[in-house]
C-alpha positions as a Markdown table, in Angstrom:
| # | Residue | x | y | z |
|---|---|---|---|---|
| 1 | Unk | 31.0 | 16.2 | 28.3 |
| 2 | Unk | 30.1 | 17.0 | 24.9 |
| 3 | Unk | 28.4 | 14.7 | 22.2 |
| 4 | Unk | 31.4 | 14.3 | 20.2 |
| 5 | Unk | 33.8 | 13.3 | 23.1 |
| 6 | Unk | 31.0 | 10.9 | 24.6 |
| 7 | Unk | 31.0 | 9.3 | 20.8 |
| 8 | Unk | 34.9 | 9.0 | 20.9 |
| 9 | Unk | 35.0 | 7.5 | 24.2 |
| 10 | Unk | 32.9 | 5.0 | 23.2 |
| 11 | Unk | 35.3 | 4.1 | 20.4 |
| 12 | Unk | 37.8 | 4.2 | 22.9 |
| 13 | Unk | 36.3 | 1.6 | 24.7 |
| 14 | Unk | 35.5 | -0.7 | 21.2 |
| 15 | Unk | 39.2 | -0.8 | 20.4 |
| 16 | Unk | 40.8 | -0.9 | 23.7 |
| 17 | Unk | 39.4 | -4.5 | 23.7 |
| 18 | Unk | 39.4 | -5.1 | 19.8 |
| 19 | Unk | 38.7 | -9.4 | 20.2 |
| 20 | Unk | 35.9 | -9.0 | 22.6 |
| 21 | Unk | 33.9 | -6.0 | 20.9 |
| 22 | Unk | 34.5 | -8.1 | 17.5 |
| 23 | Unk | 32.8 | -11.6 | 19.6 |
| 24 | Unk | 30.3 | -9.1 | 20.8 |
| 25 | Unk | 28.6 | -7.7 | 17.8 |
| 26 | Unk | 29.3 | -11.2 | 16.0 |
| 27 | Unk | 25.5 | -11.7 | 16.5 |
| 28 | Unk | 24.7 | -8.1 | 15.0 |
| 29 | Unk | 26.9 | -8.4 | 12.2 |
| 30 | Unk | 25.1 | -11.9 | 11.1 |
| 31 | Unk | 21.6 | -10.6 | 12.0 |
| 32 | Unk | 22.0 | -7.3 | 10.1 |
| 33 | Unk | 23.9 | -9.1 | 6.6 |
| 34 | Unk | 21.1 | -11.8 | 6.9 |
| 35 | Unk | 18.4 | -9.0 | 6.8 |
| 36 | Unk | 20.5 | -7.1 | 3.9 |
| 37 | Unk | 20.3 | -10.1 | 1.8 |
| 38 | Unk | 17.0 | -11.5 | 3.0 |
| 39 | Unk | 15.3 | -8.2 | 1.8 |
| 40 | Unk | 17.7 | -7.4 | -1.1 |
| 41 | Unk | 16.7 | -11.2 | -2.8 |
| 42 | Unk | 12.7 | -10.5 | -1.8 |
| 43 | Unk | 12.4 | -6.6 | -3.2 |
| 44 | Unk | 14.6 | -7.8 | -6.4 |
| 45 | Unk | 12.2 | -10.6 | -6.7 |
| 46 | Unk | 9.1 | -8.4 | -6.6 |
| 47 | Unk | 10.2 | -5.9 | -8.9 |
| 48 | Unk | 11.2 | -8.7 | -11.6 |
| 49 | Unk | 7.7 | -9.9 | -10.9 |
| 50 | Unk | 5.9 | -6.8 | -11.4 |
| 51 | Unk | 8.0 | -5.9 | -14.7 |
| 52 | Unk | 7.5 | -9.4 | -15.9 |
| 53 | Unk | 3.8 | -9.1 | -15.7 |
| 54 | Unk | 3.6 | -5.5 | -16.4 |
| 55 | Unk | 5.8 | -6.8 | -19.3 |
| 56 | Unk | 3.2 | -9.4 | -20.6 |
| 57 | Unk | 0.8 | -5.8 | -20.4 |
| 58 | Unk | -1.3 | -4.8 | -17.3 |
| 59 | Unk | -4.5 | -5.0 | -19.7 |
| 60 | Unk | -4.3 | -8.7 | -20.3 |
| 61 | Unk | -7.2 | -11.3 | -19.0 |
| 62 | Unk | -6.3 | -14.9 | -19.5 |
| 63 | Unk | -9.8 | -17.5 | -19.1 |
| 64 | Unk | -8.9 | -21.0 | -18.3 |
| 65 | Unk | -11.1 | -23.6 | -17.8 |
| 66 | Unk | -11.7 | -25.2 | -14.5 |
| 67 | Unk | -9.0 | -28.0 | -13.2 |
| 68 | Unk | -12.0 | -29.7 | -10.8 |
| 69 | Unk | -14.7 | -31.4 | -12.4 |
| 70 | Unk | -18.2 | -29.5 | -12.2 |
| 71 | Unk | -19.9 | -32.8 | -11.4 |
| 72 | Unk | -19.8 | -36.4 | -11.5 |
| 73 | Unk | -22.3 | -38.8 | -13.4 |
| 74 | Unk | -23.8 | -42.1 | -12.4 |
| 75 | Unk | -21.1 | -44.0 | -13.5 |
| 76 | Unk | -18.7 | -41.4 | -11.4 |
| 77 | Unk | -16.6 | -40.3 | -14.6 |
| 78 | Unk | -15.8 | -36.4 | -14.1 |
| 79 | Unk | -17.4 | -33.9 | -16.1 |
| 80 | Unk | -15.7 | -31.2 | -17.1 |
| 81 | Unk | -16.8 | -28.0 | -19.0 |
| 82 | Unk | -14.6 | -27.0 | -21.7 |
| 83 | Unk | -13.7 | -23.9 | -23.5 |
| 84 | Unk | -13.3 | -23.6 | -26.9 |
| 85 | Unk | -12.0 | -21.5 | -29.6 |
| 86 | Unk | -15.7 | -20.4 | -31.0 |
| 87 | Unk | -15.6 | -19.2 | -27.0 |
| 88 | Unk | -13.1 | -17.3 | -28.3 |
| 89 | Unk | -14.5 | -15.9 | -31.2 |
| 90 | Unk | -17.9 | -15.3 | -29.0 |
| 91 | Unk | -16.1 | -13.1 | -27.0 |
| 92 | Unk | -14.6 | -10.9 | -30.1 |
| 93 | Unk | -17.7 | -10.8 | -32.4 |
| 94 | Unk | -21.0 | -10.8 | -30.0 |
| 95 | Unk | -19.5 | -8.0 | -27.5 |
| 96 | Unk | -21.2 | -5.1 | -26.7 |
| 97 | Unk | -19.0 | -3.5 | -24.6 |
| 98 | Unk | -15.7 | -1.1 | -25.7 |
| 99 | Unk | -14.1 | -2.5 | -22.2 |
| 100 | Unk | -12.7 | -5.7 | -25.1 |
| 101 | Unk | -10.3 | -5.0 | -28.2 |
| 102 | Unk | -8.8 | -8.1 | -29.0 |
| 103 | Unk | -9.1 | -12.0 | -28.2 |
| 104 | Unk | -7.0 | -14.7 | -28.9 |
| 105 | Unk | -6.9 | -18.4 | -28.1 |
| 106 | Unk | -4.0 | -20.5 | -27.0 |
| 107 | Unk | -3.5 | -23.9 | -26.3 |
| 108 | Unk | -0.4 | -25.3 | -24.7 |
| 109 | Unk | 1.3 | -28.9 | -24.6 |
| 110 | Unk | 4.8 | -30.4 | -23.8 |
| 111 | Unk | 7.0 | -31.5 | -27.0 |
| 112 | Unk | 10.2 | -33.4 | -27.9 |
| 113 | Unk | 12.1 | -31.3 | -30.3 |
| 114 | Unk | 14.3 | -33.0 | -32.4 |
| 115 | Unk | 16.5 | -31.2 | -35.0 |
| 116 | Unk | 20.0 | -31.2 | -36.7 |
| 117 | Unk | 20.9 | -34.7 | -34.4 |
| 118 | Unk | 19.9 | -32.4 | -31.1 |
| 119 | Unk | 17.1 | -32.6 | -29.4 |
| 120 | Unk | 15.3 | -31.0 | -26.2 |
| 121 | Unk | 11.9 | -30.8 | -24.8 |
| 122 | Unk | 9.7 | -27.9 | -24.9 |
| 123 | Unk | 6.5 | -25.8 | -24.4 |
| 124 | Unk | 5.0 | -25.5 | -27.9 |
| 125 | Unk | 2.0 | -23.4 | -28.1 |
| 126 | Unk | -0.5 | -23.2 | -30.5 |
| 127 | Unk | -2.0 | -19.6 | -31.0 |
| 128 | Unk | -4.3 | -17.8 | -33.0 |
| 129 | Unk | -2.4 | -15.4 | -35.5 |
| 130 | Unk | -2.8 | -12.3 | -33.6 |
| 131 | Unk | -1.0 | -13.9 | -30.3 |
| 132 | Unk | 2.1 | -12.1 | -31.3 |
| 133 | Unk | 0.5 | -8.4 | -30.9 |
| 134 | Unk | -1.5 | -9.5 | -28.0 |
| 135 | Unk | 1.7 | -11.0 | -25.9 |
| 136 | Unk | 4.0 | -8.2 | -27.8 |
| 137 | Unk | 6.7 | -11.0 | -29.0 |
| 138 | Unk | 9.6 | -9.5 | -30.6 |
| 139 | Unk | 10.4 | -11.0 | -33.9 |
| 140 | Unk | 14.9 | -11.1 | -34.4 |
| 141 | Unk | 13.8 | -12.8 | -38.0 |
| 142 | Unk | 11.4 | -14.0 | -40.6 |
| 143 | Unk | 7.7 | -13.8 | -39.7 |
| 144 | Unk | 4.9 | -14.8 | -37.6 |
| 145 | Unk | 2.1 | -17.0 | -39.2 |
| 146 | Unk | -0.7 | -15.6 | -40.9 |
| 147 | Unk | -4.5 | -16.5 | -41.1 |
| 148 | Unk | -4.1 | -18.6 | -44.5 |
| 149 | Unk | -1.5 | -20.7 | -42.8 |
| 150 | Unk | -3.7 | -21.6 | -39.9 |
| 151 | Unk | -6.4 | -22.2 | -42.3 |
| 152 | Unk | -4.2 | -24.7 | -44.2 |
| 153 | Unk | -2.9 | -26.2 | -41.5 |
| 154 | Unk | 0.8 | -25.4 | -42.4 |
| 155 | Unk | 3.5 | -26.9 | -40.0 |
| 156 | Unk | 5.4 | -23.9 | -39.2 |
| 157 | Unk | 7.2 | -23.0 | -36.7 |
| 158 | Unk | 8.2 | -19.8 | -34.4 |
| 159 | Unk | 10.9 | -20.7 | -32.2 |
| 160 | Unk | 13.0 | -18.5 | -29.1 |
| 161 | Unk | 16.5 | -17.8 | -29.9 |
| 162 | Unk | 17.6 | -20.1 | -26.9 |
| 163 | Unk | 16.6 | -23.0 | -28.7 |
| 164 | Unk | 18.1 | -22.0 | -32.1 |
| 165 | Unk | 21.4 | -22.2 | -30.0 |
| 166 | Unk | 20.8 | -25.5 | -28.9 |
| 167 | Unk | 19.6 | -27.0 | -31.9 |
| 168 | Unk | 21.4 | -25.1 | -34.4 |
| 169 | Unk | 24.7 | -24.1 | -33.2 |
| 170 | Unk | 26.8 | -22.3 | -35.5 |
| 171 | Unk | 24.5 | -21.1 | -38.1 |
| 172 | Unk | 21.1 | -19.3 | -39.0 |
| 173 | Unk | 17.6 | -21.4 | -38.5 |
| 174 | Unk | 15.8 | -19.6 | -40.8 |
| 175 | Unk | 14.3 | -21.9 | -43.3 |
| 176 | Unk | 15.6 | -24.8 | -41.5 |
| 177 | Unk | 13.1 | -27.8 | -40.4 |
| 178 | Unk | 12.6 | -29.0 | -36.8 |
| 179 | Unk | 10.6 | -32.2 | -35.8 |
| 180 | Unk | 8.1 | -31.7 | -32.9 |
| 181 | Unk | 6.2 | -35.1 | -31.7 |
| 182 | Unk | 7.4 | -37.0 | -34.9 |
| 183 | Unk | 5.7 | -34.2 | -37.3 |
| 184 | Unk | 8.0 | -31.8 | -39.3 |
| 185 | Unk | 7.7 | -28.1 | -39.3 |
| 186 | Unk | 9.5 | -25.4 | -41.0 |
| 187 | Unk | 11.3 | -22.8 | -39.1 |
| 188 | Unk | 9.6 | -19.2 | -40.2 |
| 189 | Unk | 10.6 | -16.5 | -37.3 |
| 190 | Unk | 12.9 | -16.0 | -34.3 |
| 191 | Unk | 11.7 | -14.5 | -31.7 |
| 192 | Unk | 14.2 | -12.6 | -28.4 |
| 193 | Unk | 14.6 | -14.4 | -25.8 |
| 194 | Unk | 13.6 | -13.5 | -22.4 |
| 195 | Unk | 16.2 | -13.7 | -20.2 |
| 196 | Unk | 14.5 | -13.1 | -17.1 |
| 197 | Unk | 11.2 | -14.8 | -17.9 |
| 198 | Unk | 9.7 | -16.7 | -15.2 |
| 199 | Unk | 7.1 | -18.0 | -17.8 |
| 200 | Unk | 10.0 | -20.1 | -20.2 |
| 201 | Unk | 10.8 | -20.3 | -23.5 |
| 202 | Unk | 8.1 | -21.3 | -26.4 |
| 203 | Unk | 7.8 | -22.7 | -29.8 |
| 204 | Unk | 4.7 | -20.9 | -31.6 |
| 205 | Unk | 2.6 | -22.8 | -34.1 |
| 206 | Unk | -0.6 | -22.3 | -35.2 |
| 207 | Unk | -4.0 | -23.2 | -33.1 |
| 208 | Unk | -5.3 | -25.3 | -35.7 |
| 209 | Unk | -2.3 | -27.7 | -36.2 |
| 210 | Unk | -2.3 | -28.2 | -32.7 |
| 211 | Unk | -5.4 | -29.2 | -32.2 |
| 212 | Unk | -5.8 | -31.6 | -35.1 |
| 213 | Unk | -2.2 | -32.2 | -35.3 |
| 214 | Unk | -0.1 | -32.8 | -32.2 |
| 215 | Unk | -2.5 | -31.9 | -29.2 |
| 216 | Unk | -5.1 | -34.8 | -30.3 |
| 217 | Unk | -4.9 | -36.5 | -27.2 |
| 218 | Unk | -5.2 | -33.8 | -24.9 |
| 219 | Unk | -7.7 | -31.7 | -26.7 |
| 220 | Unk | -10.1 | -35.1 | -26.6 |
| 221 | Unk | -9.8 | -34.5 | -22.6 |
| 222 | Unk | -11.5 | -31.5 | -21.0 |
| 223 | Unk | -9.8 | -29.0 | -23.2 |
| 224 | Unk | -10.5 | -27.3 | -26.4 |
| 225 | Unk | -8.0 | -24.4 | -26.1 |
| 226 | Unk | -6.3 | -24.1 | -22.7 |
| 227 | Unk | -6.4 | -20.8 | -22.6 |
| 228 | Unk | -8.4 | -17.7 | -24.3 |
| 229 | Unk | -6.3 | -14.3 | -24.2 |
| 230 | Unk | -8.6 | -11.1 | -23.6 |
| 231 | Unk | -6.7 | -7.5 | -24.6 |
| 232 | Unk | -8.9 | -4.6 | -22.5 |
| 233 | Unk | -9.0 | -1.2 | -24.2 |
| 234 | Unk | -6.9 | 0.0 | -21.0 |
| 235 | Unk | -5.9 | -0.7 | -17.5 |
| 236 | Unk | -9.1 | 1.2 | -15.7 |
| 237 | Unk | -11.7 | -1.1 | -18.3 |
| 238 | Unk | -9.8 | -4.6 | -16.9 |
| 239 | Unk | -13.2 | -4.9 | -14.2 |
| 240 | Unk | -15.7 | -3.9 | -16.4 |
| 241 | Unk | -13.8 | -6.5 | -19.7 |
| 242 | Unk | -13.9 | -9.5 | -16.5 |
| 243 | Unk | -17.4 | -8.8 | -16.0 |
| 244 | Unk | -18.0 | -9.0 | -19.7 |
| 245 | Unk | -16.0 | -12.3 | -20.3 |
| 246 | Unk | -17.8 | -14.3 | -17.2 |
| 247 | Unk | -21.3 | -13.0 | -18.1 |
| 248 | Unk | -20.8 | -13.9 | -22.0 |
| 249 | Unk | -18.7 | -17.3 | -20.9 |
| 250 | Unk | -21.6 | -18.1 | -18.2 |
| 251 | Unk | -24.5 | -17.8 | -21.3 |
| 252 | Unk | -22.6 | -19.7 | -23.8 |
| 253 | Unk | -22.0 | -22.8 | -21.2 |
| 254 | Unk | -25.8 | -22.7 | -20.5 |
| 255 | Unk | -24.4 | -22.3 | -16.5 |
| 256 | Unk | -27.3 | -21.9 | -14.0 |
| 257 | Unk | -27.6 | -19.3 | -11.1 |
| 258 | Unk | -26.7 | -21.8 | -8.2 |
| 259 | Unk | -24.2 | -23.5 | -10.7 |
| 260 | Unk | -20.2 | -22.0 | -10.0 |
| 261 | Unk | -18.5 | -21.3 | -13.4 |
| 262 | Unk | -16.5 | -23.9 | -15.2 |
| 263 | Unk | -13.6 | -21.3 | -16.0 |
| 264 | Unk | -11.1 | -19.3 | -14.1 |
| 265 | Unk | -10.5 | -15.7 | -14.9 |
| 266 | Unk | -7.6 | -14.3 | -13.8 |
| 267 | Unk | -6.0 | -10.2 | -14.8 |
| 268 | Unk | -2.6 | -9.9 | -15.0 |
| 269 | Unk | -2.4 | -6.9 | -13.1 |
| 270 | Unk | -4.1 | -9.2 | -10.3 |
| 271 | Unk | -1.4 | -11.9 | -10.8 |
| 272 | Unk | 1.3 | -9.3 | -10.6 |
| 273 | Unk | -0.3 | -7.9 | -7.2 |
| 274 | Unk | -0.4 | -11.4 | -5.7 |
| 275 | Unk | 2.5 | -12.6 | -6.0 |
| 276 | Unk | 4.1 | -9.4 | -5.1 |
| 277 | Unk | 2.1 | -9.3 | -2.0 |
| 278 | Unk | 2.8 | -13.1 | -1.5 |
| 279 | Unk | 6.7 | -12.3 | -2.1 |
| 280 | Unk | 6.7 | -9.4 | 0.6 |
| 281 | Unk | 4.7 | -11.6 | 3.3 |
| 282 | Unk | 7.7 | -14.1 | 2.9 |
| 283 | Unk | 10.6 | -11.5 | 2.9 |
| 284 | Unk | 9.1 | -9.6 | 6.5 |
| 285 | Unk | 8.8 | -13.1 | 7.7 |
| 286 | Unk | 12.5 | -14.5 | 6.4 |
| 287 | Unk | 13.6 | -11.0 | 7.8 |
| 288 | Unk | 12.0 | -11.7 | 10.9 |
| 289 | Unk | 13.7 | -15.2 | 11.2 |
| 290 | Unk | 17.0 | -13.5 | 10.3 |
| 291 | Unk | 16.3 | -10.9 | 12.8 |
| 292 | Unk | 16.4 | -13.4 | 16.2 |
| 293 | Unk | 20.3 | -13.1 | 15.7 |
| 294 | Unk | 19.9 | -9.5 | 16.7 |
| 295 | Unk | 18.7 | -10.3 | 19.9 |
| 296 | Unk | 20.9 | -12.9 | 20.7 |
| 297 | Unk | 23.5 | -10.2 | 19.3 |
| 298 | Unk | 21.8 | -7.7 | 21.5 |
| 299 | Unk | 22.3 | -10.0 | 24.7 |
| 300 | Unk | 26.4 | -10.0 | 24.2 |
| 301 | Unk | 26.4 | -6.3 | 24.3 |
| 302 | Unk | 24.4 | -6.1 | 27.0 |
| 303 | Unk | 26.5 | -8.7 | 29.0 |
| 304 | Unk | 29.6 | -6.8 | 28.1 |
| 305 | Unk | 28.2 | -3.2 | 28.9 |
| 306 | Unk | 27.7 | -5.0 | 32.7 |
| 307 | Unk | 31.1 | -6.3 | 32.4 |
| 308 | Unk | 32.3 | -2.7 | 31.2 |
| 309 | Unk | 30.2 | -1.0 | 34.1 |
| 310 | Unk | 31.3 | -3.7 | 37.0 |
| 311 | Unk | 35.2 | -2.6 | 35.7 |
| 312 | Unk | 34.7 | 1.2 | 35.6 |
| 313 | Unk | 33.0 | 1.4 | 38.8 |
| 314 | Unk | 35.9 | 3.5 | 40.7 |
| 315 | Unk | 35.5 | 5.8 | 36.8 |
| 316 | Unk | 32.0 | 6.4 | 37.6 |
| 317 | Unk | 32.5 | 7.4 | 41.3 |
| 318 | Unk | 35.3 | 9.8 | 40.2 |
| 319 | Unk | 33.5 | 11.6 | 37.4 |
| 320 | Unk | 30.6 | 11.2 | 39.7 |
| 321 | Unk | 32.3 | 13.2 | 42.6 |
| 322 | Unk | 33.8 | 15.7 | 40.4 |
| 323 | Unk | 30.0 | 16.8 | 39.6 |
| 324 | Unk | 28.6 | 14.7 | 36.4 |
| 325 | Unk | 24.8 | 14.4 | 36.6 |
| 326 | Unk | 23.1 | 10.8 | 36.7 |
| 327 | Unk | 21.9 | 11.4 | 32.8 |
| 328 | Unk | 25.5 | 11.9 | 31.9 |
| 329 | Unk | 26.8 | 8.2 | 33.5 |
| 330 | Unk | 23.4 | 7.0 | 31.7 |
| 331 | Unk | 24.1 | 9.0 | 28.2 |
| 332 | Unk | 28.0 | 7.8 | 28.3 |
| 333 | Unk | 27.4 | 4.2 | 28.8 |
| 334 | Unk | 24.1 | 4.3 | 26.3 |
| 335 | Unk | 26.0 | 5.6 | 23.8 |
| 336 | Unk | 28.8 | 3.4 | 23.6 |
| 337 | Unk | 26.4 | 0.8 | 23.4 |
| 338 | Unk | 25.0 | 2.2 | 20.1 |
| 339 | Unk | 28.5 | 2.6 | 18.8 |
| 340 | Unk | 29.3 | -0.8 | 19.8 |
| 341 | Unk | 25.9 | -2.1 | 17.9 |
| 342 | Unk | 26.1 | 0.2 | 15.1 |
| 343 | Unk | 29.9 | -0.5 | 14.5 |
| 344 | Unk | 28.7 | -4.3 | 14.3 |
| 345 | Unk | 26.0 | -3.0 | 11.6 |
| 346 | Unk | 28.3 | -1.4 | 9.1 |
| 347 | Unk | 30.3 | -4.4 | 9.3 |
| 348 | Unk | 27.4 | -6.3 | 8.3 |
| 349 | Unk | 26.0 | -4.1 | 5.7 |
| 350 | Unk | 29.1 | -4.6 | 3.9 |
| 351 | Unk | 28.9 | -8.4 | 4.5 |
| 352 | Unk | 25.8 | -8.7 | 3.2 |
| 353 | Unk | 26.3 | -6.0 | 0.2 |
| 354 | Unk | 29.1 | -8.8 | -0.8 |
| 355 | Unk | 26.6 | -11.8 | 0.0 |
| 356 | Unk | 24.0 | -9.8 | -2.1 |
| 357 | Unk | 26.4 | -9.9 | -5.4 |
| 358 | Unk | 28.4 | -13.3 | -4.4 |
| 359 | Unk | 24.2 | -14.8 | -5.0 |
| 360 | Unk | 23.4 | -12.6 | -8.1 |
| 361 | Unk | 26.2 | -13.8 | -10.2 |
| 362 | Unk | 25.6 | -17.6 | -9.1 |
| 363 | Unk | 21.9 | -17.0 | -10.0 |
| 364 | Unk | 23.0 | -15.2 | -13.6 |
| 365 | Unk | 25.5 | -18.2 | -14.0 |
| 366 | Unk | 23.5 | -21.2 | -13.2 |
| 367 | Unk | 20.1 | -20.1 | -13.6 |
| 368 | Unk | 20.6 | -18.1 | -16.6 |
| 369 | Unk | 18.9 | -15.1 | -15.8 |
| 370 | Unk | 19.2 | -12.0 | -13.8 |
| 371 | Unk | 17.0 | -11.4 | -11.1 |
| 372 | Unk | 19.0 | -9.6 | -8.1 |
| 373 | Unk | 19.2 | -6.3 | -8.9 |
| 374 | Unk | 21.6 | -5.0 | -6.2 |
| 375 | Unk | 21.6 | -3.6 | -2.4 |
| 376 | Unk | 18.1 | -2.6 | -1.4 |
| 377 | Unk | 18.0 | 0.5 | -0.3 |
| 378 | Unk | 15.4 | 0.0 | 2.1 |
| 379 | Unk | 17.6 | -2.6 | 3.4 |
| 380 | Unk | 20.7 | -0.6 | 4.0 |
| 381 | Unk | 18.5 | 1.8 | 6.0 |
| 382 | Unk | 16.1 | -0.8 | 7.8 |
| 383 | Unk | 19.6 | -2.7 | 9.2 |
| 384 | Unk | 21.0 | 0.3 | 9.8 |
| 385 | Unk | 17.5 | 1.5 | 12.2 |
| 386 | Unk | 17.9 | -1.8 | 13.5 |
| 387 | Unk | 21.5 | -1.6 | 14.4 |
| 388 | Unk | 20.6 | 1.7 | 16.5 |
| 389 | Unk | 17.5 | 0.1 | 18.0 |
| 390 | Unk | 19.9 | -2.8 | 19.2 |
| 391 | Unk | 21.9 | -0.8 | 20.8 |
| 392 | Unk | 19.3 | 1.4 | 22.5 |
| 393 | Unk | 16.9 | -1.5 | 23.9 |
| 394 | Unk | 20.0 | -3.9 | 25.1 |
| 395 | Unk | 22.5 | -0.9 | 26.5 |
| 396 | Unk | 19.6 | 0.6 | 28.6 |
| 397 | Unk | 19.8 | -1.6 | 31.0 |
| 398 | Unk | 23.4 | -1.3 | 32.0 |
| 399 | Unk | 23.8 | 2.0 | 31.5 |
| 400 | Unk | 21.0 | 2.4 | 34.5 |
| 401 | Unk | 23.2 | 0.6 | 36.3 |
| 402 | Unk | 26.2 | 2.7 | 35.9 |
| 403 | Unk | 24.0 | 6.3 | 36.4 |
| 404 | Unk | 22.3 | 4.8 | 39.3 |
| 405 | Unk | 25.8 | 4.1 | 41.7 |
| 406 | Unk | 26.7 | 6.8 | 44.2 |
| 407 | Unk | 29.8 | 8.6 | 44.4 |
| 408 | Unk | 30.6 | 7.2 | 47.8 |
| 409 | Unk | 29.8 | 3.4 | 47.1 |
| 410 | Unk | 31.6 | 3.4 | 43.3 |
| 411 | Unk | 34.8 | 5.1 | 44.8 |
| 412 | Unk | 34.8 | 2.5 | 47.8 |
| 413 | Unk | 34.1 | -0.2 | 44.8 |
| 414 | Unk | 37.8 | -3.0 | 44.8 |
């Protein structure tokens, strides 16, 4: 018996009993659409993580200062080292190495907008003039703000196109006025909104008003500027810009040898590769979780091959007798296990190709943003390996059974 007729017999046998091959591979077809999704959702998210960060460019350094307190004093009030925008400035006029090209400072705090009888809350963030190069912002309309208007401490305003729909619905923002913490500020640019940011949208102001405007309070904490913004020349000088930063930060805050440093910095390639690590650790273990299905799937066939084999005895004992070796009893009933497993398989591919698209438009529809790309195609083909695999490991067993039985015993078999 050939390959092809050993393939249709096992088909045979799948349809002969329609019911109980469908309540056999019900385990399979769960297990496989619950890794198609499981790994679909994780490699979506890790790609829209890398882009996002590769987005924000690969080059960028971002220094934070420390959220523990270095030390405490007698009277056990925390002290914290700050960082400030002459940090900042440091950084960009006392380098000596090409490794840096640009520095910026940033400093971030939660807002109630209120404009036009609407009124939200929002990240405002007040940056030095040269934030929107640095973070490549795309301007829709008007402008960014300039050095004089930082200098003069002009309330102006950058603001997402997401927020010009909520706060101005029907017509153009340009020009118009917003209120932010009870201050006014004019509206002087729109910037695109990113859809599929994980980072949110932001109002843009300058650093200045910020920090003697509406940040008061918080800047009087721990925190000059809560974040300084480092642009290396390129992606292969990012080590040699870190070293830079912590060496020139490390002088400036007068931190000794045995003393750890009162600042975190962090690359954004390095973010990127984290999380994407961290994402892929959690799909192989969801996967994994998903998986246990498959074996429980994988014990049905294998009770139903034994059922098959107890039934077909007198078969095997005839087409033993008429001269079939043992590998061809063991090859017959193997591979109508794997048809049986991989039939189960395709059904679940295309159960969790639907399950896959069903959860991508919920996410674009509540969440507002488009993450899940599609099927994996490492999915397809790892549920498809472990479809075959399933049937191997579990049909084994009975299909010893069957290649084992002598002619004389199977045909005496009632």
């Amino acid at each position: 018996m050939n390959m092809i007729e050993t393939i249709y017999l096992g088909f045979l046998s799948i349809f002969a009993h329609p019911l109980r091959s469908f309540l056999t591979v019900l385990g399979i077809i769960i297990g496989i659409a619950s890794v198609i999704i499981l790994i679909s959702i994780g490699e979506s998210l890790r790609v829209s993580v890398i882009e996002q960060f590769q987005g924000t460019n690969a080059t960028i350094i971002r220094i934070t200062p420390q959220s523990e307190p270095l030390f405490e004093v007698e009277d056990d009030e925390p002290v914290f080292q700050r960082l400030s925008r002459t940090d900042a400035e440091a950084l960009l006029h006392t380098h000596t190495t090409p490794a840096i090209v640009e520095v910026a400072a940033q400093f971030n705090i939660d807002a109630s907008i209120q404009a036009d009888g609407h009124s939200v809350s929002a990240q405002v963030s007040g940056v030095t003039p040269n934030f929107i190069d640095i973070d490549q912002l795309t301007l829709v309309v008007g402008r960014f703000f300039q050095a004089d208007d930082e200098l003069q401490l002009a309330r102006v305003a950058v603001i997402p196109q997401s927020l010009v729909y909520e706060l101005f619905p029907g017509f153009d923002a340009l020009g118009h006025r917003l209120t932010i913490n009870g201050y006014d500020f004019e509206i002087i640019g729109i910037t695109q909104s990113e859809g599929t940011s994980f980072l949110g949208e932001t109002i843009y102001v300058p650093l200045s008003v910020v920090q003697q405007r509406l940040g008061v309070a918080q800047t009087s904490s721990f925190v000059d500027v809560s974040e300084i913004i480092v642009v290396a020349r390129d992606e292969g000088q990012v080590e040699l810009a870190t070293e830079h930063v912590t060496s020139v930060l490390r002088q400036r805050h007068k931190t000794g040898s045995d003393q750890e440093d009162g600042f975190q910095v962090s690359a954004n390639r390095d973010i990127a590769m984290t999380i994407s690590r961290i994402v892929a650790g959690l799909t192989v273990f969801l996967v994994l979780v998903g998986g246990m299905s498959l074996v429980v799937g994988g014990v049905g066939i294998m009770n139903i091959m034994l059922v098959s084999v107890t039934q077909r005895t007198r078969e095997i004992g005839l087409r033993r007798a008429m001269g079939a070796r043992q590998r061809d009893i063991l090859f017959q009933f193997l591979i109508e296990a794997v048809v049986l497993s991989l039939s189960g398989g395709i059904l679940g591919i295309f159960i969790g190709a639907a399950g896959v698209i069903f959860i991508g438009n919920l996410v674009t529809i509540f969440a507002e943003i488009t993450i899940i790309q599609g099927v994996s195609p490492i999915a397809i083909f790892v549920a498809t390996s472990f479809s075959i695999i399933t049937g191997v490991v579990f049909g084994l067993y009975p299909a010893r059974q069957a290649a084992l039985m002598t002619p004389i015993d199977a045909l005496r078999h009632e």
